[in-house]
FILO-469007 format. One record per residue (C-alpha): residue number from 1; residue in one letter; y, x, z. Coordinates in pm, 1 decimal. Example, Ala and Ser with C-alpha at 12.3 -4.5 7.8 and 13.67 -1.06 7.14 Angstrom:
MITI    i  aa        py        px        pz
MITI    1   a    -450.0    1230.0     780.0
MITI    2   s    -106.0    1367.0     714.0
//
This chain:
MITI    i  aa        py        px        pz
MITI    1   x   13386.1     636.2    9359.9
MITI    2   x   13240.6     826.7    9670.4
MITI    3   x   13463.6     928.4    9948.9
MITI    4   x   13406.6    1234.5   10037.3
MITI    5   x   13390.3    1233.9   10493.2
MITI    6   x   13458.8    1532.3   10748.4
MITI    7   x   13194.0    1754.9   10670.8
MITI    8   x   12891.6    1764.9   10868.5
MITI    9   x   12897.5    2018.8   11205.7
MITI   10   x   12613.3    2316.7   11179.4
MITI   11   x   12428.7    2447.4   11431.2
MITI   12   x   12648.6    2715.2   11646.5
MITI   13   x   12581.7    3015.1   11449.1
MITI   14   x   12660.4    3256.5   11747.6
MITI   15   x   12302.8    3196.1   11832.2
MITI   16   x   12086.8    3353.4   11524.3
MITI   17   x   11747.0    3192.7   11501.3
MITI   18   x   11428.8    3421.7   11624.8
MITI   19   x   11309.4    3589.7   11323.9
MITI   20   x   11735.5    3673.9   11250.0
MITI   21   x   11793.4    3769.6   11609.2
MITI   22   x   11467.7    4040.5   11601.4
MITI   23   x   11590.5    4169.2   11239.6
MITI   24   x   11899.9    4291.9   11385.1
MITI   25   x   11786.9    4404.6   11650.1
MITI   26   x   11559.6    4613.6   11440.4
MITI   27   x   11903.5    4727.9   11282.5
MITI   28   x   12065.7    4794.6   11566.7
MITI   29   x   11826.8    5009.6   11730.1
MITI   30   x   11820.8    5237.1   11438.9
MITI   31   x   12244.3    5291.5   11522.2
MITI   32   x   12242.7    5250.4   11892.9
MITI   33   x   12026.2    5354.8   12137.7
MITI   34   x   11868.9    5157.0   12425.9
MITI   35   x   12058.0    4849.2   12260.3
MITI   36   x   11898.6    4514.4   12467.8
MITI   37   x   11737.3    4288.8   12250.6
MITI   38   x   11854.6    3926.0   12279.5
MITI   39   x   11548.5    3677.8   12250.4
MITI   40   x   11558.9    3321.7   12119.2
MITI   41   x   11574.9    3175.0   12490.4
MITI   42   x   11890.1    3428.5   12579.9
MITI   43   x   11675.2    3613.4   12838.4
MITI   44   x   11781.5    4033.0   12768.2
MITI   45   x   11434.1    4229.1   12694.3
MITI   46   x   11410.3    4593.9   12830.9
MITI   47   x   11593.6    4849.3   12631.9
MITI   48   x   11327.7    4988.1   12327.2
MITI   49   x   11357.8    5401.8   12367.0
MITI   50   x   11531.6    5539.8   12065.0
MITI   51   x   11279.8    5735.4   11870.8
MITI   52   x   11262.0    6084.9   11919.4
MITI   53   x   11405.2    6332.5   11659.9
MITI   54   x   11095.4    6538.2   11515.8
MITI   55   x   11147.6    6875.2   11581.1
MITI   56   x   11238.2    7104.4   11330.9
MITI   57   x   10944.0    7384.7   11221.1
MITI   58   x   10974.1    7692.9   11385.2
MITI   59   x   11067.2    7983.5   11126.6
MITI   60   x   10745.2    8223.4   11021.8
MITI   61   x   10733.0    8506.5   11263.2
MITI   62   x   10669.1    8771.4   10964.9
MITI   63   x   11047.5    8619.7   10853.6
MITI   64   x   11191.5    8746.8   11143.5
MITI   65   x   11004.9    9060.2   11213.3
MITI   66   x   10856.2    9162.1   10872.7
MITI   67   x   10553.3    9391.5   10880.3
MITI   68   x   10583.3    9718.6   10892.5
MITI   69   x   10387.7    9800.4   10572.2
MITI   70   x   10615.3    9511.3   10404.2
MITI   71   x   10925.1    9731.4   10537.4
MITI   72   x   10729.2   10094.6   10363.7
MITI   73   x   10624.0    9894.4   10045.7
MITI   74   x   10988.0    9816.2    9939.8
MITI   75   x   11106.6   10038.4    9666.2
MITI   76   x   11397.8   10190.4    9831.8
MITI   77   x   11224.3   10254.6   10175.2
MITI   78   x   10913.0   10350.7    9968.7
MITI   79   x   11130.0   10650.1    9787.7
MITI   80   x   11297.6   10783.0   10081.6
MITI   81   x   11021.5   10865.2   10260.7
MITI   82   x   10780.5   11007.9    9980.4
MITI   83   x   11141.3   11254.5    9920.0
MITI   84   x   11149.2   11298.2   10305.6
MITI   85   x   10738.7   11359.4   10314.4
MITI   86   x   10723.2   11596.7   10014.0
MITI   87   x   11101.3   11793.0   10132.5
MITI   88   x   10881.6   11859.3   10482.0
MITI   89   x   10595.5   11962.8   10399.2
MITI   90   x   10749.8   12209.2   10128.2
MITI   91   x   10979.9   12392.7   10369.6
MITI   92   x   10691.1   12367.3   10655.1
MITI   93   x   10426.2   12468.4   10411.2
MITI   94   x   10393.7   12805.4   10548.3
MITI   95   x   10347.0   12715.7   10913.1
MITI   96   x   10075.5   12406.2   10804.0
MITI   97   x    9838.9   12684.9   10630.9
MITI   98   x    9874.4   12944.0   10906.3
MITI   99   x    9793.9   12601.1   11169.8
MITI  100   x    9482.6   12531.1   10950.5
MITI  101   x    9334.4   12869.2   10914.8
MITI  102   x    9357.0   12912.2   11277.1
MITI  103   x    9200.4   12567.5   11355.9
MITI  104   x    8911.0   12666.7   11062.3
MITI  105   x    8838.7   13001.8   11218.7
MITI  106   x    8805.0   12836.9   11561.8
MITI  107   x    8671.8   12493.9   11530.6
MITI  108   x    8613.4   12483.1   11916.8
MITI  109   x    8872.3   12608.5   12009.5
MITI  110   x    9205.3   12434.3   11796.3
MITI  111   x    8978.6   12174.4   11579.1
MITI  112   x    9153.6   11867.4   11762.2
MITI  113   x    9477.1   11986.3   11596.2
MITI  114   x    9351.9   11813.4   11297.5
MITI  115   x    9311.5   11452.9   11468.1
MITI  116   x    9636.7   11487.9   11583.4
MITI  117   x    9875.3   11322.5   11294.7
MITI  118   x    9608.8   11049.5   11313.3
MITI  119   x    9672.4   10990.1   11666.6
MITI  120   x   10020.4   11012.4   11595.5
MITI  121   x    9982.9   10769.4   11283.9
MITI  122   x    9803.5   10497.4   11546.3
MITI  123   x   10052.0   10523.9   11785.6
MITI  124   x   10313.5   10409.6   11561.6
MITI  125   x   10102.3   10138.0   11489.6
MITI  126   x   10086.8   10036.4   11809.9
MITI  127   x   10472.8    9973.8   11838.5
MITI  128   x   10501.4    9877.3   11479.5
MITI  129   x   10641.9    9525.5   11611.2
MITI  130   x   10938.6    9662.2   11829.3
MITI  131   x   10974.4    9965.8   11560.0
MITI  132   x   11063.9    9677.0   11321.2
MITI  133   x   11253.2    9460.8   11543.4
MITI  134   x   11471.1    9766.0   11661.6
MITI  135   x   11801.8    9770.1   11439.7
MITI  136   x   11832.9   10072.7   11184.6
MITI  137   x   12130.5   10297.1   11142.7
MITI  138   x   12262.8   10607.8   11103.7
MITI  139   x   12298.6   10876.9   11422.1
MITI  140   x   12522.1   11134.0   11318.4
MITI  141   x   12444.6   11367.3   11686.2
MITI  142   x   12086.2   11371.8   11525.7
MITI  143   x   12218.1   11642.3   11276.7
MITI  144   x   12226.9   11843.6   11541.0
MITI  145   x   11877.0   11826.4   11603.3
MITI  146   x   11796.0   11853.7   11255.4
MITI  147   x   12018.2   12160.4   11177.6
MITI  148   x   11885.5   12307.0   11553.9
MITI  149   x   11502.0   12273.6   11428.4
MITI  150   x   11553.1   12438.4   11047.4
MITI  151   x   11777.6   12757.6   11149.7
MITI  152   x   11498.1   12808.2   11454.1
MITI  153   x   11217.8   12772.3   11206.1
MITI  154   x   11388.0   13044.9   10990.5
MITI  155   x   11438.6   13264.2   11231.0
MITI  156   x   11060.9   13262.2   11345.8
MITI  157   x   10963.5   13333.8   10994.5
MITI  158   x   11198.5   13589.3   10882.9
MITI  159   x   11320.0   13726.9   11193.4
MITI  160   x   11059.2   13725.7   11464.0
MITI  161   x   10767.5   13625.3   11353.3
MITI  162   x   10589.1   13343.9   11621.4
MITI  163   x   10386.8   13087.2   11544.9
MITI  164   x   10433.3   12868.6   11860.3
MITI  165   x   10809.5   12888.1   11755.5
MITI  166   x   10782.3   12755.3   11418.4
MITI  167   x   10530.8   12481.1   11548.5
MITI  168   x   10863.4   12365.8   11823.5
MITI  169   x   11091.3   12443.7   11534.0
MITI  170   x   10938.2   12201.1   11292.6
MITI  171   x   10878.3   11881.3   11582.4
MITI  172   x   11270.5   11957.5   11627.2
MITI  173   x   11355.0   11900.2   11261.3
MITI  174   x   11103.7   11591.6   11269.0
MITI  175   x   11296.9   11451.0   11590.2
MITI  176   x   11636.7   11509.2   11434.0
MITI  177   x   11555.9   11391.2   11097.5
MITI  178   x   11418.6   11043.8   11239.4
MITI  179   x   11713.2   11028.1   11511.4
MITI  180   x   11938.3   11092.2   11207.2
MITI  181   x   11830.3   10834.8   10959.5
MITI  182   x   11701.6   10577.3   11235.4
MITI  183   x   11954.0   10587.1   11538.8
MITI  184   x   11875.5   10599.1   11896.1
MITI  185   x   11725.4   10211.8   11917.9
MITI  186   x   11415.7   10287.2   11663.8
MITI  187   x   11415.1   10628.4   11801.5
MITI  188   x   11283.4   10493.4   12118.8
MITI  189   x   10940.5   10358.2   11976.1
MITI  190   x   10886.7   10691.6   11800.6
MITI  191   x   10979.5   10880.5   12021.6
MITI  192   x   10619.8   10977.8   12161.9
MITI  193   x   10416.8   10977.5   11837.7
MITI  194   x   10686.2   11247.1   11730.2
MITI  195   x   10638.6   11441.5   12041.0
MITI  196   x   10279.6   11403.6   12043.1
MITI  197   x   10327.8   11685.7   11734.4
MITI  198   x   10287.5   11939.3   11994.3
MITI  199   x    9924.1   11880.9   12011.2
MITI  200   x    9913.8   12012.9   11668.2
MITI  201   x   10053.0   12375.4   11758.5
MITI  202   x    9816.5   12669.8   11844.1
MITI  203   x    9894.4   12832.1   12195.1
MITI  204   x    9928.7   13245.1   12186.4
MITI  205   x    9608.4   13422.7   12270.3
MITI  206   x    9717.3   13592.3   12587.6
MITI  207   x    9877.7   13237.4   12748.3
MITI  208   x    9531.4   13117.6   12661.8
MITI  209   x    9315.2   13429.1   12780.9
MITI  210   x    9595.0   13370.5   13161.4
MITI  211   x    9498.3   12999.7   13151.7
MITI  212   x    9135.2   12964.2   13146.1
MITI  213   x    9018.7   13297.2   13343.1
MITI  214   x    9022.6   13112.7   13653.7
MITI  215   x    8887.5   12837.0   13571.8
MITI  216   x    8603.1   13041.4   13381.5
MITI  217   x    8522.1   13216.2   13726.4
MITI  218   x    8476.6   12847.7   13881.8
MITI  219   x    8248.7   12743.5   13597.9
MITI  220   x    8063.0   12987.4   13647.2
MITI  221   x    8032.8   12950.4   14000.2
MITI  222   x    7967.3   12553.5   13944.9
MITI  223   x    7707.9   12609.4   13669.6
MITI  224   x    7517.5   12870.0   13889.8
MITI  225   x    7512.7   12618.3   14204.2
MITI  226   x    7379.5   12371.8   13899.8
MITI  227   x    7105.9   12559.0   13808.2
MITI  228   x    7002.8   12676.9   14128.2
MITI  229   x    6965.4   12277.0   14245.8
MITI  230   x    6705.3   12199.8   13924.4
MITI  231   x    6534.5   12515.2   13993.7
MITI  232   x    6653.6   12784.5   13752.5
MITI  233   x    6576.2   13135.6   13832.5
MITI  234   x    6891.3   13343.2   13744.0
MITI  235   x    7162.6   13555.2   13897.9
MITI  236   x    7541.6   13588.3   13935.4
MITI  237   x    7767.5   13874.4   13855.6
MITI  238   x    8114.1   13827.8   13824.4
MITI  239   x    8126.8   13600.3   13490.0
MITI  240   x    7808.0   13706.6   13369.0
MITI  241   x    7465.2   13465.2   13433.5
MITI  242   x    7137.7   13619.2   13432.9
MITI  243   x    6855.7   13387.6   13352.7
MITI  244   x    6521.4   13437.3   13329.9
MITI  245   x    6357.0   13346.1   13016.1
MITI  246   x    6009.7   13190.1   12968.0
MITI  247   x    5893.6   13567.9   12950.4
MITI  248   x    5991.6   13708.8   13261.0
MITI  249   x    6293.3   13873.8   13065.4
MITI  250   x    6659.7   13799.9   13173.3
MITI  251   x    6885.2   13695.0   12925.6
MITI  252   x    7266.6   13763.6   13000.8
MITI  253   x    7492.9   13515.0   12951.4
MITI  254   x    7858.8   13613.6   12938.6
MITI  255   x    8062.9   13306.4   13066.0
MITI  256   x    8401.7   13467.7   12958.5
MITI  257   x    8216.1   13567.4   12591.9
MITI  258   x    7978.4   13350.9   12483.6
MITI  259   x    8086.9   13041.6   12680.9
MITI  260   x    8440.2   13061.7   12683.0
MITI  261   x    8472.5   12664.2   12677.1
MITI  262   x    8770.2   12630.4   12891.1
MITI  263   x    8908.5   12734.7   12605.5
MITI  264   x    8882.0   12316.5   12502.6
MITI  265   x    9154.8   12259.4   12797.9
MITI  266   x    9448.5   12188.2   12505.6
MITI  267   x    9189.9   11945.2   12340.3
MITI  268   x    9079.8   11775.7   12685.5
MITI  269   x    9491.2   11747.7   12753.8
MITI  270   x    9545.1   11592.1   12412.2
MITI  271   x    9263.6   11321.5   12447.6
MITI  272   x    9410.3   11254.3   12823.2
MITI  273   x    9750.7   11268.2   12662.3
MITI  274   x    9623.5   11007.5   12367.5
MITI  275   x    9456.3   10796.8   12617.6
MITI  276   x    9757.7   10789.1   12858.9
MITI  277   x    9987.5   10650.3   12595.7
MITI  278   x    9725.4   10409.5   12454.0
MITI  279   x    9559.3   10263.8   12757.2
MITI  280   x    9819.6   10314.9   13075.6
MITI  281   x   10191.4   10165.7   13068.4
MITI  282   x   10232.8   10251.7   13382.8
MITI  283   x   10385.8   10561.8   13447.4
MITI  284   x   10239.6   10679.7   13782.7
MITI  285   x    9907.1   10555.3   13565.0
MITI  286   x    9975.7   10797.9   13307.7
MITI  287   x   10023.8   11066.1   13589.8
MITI  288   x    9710.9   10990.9   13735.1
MITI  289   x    9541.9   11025.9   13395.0
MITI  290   x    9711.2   11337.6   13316.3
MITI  291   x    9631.8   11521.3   13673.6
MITI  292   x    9280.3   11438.9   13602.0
MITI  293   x    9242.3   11661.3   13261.7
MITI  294   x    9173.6   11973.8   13498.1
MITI  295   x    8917.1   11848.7   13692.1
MITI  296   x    8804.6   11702.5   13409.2
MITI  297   x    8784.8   11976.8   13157.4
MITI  298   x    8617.0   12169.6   13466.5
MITI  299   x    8342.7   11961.8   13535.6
MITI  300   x    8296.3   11937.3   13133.8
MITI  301   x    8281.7   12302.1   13135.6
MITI  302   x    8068.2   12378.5   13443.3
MITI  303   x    7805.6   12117.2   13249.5
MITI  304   x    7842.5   12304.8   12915.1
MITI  305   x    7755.9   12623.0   13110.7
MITI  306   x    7477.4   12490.5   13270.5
MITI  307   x    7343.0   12335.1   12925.6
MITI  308   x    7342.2   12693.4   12757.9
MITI  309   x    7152.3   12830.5   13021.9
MITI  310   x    6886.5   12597.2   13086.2
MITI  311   x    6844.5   12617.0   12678.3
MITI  312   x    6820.9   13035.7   12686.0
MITI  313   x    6494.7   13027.1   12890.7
MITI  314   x    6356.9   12876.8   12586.6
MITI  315   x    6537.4   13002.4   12330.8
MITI  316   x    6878.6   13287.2   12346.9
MITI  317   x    6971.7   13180.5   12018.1
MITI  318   x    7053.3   12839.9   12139.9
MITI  319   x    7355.0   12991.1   12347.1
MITI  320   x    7550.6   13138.5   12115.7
MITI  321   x    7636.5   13091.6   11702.2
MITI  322   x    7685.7   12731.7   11563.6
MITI  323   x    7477.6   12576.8   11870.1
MITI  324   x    7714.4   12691.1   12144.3
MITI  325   x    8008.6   12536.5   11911.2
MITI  326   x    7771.6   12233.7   11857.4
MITI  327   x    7752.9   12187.8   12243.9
MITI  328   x    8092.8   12269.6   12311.7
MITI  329   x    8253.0   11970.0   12030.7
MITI  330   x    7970.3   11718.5   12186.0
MITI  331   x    8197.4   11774.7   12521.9
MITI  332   x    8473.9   11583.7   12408.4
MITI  333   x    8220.9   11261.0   12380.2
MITI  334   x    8161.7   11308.9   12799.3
MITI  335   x    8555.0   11347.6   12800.4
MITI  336   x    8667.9   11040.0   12623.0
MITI  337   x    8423.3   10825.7   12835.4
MITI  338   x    8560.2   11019.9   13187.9
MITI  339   x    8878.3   10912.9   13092.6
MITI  340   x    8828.9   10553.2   12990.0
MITI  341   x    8643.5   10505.3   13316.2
MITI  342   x    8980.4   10640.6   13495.5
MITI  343   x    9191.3   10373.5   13300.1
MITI  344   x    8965.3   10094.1   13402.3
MITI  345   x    8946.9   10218.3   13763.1
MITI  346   x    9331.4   10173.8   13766.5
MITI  347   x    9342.0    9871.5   13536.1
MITI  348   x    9129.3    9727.2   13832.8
MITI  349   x    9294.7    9839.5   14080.5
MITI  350   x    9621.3    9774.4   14009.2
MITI  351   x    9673.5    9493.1   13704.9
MITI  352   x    9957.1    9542.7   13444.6
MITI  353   x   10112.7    9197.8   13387.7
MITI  354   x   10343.6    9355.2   13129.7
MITI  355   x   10422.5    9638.4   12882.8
MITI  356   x   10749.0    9824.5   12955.4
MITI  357   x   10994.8    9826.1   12703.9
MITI  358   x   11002.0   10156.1   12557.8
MITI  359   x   10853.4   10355.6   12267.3
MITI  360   x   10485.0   10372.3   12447.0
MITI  361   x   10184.8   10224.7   12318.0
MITI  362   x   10110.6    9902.3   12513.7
MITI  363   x    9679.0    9839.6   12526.8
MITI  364   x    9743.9    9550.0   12295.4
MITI  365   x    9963.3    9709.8   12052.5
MITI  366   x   10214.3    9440.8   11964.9
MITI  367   x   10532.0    9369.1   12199.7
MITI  368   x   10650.7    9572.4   12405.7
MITI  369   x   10809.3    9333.3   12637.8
MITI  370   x   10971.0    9451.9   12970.4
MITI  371   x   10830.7    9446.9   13358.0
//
């Protein structure tokens, strides 16, 4: 039988072998950080970096600031404001087809009052990011407003009739009804395409005949000292230019009358207006661009002048009827271009690092981020 003896001593198993030893360390480093790994001759190894946590995916921006057409196309939203829509055009209905027979009777003169709800429309668009970021609620002080703008608009109707009234009476009851329903925060970012509504409203004839009579007698001045540098023959009386036609004959042309294109100086303040809030964010920009319409709409208008008489030596019919309206829209081309120059003049000049943070159309038309 086989006695059975002490048994036999292992190796000290405080010490793992190699391939043990790096297993755990493995382990270990997935628990601990910076944990020293022991080798199989004792000696510590530098500390292995714990591995970096992968960063979690940012969240879509469109699920944080959905689109504003998203925000229109839901049902709800999408109800309100066809209700809205249809409620204000039926109890401004009168007021719309006096503003468009007025604008169709004198396409020269009040045609840019149909652009304007475009402009309006883009300038919106041009905030839509803040508009949608800004919270929503309820403003009960914008009753006020609302209330203010439908008794006025009754009372220009009914009791005196005035068409400049009803044109302030209904941006009132647009102001209220979006202060109202949005509250002061959104209000902000709509706050100029609502006011740039008054673009849209026909100025009374004898504010109109007051504004431009001066600046008719220095068109005609300018377009006489025109013509008189490229050689024109033609005379000067009061608003009236004589030229002489390819005949010998001289052909009157009544600057007050027949070329009464000051008249454009709403539509030349409207495109500086547009332009201001689209291209400047700067407000002593916007200023600058707005001073400028004047000298602008002069200059425009001592060119026009000039135009129509150089073309009556020719031909008189080409200074008055459809052509004189042709020349006088074709001014607003000139215009646009003056006015771009201006912004990049002052773009130069002085650089905008940043939008402010208000309702105004920044240039790129996404944040409005402040200064």
């Amino acid at each position: 039988m086989r006695t059975l003896g002490p048994p036999t001593p292992r190796a000290d198993l405080g010490t793992p072998p190699p391939r043990r030893a790096k297993l755990l360390a493995r382990l270990d480093l997935a628990i601990v950080p910076e944990r020293e790994v022991v080798t199989s001759a004792g000696s510590s190894a530098a500390p292995l970096p714990t591995p970096a946590t992968p960063p979690r995916p940012a969240a879509a921006h469109s699920a944080l600031t959905p689109d504003l057409l998203d925000t229109l196309g839901q049902p709800a939203n999408l109800a309100r404001l066809l209700i809205l829509t249809g409620g204000f055009i039926w109890y401004f209905h009168f007021w719309f087809w006096q503003q468009h027979r007025i604008a169709y009777d004198n396409p020269s003169d009040w045609g840019h009052t149909y652009f304007v709800p475009l402009v309006c429309v883009y300038l919106l668009w041009q905030v839509r990011d803040g508009f949608t970021r800004a919270p929503k609620e309820a403003f009960w002080p914008g009753l006020l407003a609302l209330v203010l703008g439908i008794v006025s608009y009754l009372f220009f109707v009914v009791g005196v009739p005035n068409h400049l009234g009803q044109g302030l009476s209904m941006v009132l009851t647009l102001f209220g009804v979006v202060l109202l329903m949005l509250g002061p925060r959104a209000m902000r970012f709509l706050f100029f395409p609502v006011a740039y509504m008054v673009f849209a409203i026909t100025l009374p004839e004898k504010w109109m005949i007051e504004l431009t009579f001066p600046l008719q007698l220095i068109a005609s001045k300018g377009s006489y000292i025109l013509l008189k540098i490229i050689g024109v023959s033609l005379s000067l009386k009061g608003n009236v230019l004589n030229v002489i036609d390819s005949n010998g004959d001289p052909q009157p042309l009544n600057v007050a009358e027949q070329c009464a294109g000051m008249r454009t100086l709403v539509s030349f303040v409207a495109l500086g207006a547009a332009i201001c809030l689209v291209g400047a964010t700067a407000w002593w920009k916007r200023v600058v661009l707005m001073a400028m319409t004047i000298p602008i709409a002069v200059g425009l208008n001592i060119l026009r002048v000039a135009v129509l008489a150089y073309l009556a030596q020719y031909n008189p019919e080409l200074s008055r009827g459809e052509a004189h309206t042709f020349i006088g829209m074709l001014l607003l081309i000139p215009g646009f271009f003056s006015y771009l120059g201006i912004v990049w003049v002052l773009n130069k000049a002085a650089p905008e690092s940043a939008a402010p943070e208000t309702g105004a159309a920044s240039p790129h038309g996404s944040k409005a981020v402040s200064a």
